[in-house]
C-alpha positions as CSV (number, residue, x, y, z in Angstrom):
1,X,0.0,0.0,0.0
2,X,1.5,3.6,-0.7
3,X,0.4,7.1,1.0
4,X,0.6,10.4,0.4
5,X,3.5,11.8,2.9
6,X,0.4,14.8,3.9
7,X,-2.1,12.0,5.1
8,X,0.8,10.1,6.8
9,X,2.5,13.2,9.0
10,X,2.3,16.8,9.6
11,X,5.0,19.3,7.2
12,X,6.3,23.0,8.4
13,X,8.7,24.7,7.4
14,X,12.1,25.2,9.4
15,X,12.0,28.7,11.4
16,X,14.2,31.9,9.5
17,X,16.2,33.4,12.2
18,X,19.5,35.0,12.8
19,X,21.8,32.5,14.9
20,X,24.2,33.5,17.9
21,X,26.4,32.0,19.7
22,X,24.6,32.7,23.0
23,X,21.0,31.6,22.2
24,X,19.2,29.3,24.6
25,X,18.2,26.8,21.7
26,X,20.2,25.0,19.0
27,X,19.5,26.2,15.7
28,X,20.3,23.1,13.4
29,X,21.5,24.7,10.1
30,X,22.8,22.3,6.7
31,X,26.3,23.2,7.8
32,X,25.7,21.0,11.1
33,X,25.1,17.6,8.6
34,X,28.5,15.9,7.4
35,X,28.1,14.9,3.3
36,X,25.8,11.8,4.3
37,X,23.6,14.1,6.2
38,X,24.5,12.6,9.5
39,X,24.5,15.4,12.5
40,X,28.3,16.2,13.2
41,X,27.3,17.2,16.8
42,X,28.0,21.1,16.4
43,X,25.6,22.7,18.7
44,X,27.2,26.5,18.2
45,X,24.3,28.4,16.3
46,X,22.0,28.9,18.7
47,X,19.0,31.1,18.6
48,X,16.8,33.0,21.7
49,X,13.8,31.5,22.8
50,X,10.6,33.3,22.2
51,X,7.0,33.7,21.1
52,X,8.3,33.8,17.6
53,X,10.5,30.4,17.9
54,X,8.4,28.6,20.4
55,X,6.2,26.9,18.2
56,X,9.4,25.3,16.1
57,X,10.6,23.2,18.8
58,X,11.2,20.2,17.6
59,X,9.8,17.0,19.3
60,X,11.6,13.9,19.1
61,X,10.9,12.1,16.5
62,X,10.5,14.9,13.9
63,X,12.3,14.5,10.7
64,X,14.6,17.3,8.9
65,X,14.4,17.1,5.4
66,X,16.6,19.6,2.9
67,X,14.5,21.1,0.5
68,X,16.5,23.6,-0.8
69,X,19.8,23.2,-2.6
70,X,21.3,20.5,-4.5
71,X,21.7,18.5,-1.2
72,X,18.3,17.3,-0.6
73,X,18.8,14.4,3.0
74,X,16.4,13.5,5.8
75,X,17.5,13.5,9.3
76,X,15.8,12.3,12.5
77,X,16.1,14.6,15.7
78,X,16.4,12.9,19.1
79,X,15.9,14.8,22.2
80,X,19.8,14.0,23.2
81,X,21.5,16.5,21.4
82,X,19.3,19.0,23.0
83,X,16.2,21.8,22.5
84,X,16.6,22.7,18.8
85,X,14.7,24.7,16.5
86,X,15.4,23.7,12.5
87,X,16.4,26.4,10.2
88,X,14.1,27.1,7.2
89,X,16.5,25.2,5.0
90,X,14.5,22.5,6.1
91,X,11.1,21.5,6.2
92,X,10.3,19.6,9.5
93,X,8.3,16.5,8.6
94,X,5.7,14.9,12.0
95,X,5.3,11.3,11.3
96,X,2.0,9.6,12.6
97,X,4.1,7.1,14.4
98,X,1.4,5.1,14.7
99,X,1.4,4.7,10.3
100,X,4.8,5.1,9.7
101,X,8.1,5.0,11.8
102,X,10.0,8.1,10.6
103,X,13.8,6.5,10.9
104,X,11.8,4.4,7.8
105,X,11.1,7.2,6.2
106,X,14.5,8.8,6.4
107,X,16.0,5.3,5.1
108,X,13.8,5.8,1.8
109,X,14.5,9.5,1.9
110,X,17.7,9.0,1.8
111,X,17.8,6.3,-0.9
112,X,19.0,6.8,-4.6
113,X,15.6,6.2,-5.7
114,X,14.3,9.0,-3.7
115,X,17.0,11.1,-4.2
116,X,16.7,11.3,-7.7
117,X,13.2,11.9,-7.8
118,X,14.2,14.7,-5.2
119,X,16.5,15.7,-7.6
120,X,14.0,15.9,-10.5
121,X,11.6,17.8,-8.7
122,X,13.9,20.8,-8.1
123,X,15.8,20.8,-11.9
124,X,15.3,23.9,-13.6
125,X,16.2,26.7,-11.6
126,X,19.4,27.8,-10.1
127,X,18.8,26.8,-6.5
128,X,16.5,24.1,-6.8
129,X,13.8,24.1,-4.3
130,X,11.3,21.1,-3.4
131,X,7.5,23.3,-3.1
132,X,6.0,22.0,0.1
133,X,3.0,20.9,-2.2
134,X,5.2,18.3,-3.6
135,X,7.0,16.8,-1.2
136,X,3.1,16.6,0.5
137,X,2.4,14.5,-2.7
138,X,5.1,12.4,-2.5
139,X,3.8,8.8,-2.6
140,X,5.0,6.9,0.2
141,X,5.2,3.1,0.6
142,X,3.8,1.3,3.8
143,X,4.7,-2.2,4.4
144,X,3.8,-2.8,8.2
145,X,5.6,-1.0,11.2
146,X,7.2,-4.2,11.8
147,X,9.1,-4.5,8.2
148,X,9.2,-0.9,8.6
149,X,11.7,-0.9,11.3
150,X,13.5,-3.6,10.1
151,X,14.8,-1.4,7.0
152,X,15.2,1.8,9.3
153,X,17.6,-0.9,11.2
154,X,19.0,-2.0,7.9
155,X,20.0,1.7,7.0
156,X,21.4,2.1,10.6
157,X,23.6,-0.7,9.9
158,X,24.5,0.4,6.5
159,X,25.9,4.1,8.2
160,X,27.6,2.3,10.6
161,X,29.3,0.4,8.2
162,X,30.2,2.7,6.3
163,X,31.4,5.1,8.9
164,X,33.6,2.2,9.7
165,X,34.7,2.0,6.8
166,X,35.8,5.1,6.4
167,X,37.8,5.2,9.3
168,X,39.7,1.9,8.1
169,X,40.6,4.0,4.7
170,X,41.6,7.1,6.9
171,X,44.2,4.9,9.2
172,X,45.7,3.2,6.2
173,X,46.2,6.6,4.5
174,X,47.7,7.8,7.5
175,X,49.8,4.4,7.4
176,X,51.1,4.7,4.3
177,X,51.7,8.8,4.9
178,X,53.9,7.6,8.1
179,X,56.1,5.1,6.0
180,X,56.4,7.2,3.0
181,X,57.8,10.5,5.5
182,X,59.9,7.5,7.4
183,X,61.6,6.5,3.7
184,X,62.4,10.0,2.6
185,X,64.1,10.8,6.2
């Protein structure tokens, strides 16, 4: 069965501020996202809490999805990292947890098939741009919660692996660097 992304969650856009370093919440900006669009832990754009910002609080669970640029990724925000408030780079996607478990639907965000219909919905202009109308209309598949989690699981393996991965390459380049300098003593 596939649904609409607008009948399975609740979309807003990310709040336009100006960030400070002395703000009482984190303001999570696409600078804050490594090139997989994993959260590099930089909590030092904040912004000041207020009637304005208030309502942008994120809740845990809330998913952060680019919609403008050429780097379109989903993110899931946990409570751990602290009270944040997404930028308006991002539209904050509100899964009905009880239709769809949102690290599911950042796995299939974040999937080539999705990002290159992403990809195609913002071709054309300069700084592409997803219109919240689309990404509302995005057709979402919906295998039961159960097989649900079971790929947001597969994708959290995948990162892991990968982020291993890359750590492996990045000692065996420092490896090689280290005998290299050692030979031309």
């Amino acid at each position: 069965m596939k649904r609409l992304l607008k009948d399975i969650s609740r979309l807003q856009f990310g709040l336009y501020d100006k960030p400070t370093e002395q703000g009482n919440v984190i303001y999570l900006q696409a600078k804050n996202f490594n090139e997989l669009g994993l959260f590099d832990g930089a909590t030092d754009t904040r912004v000041d809490l207020n009637s304005k910002s208030e309502g942008h609080i994120l809740q845990d669970g809330d998913i952060l999805f680019v919609g403008k640029g050429l780097r379109n990724f989903a993110w899931k925000y946990t409570r751990k990292i602290g009270t944040a408030i997404a930028s308006s780079i991002f539209y904050v996607i509100r899964a009905d947890q009880r239709k769809v478990d949102p690290d599911y639907l950042v796995a299939i965000f974040n999937s080539s098939r999705y990002q290159s219909f992403f990809q195609s919905l913002g071709a054309g202009s300069s700084i592409p741009s997803i219109r919240k109308n689309e990404l509302e209309a995005v057709e979402i598949p919906l295998p039961s919660l159960d097989i649900q989690k079971r790929i947001a699981r597969l994708s959290e393996l995948h990162h892991k692996d990968i982020a291993i991965t890359e750590k492996i390459r990045e000692e065996k380049n420092r490896l090689f660097q280290a005998v290299i300098n050692d030979i031309l003593k």
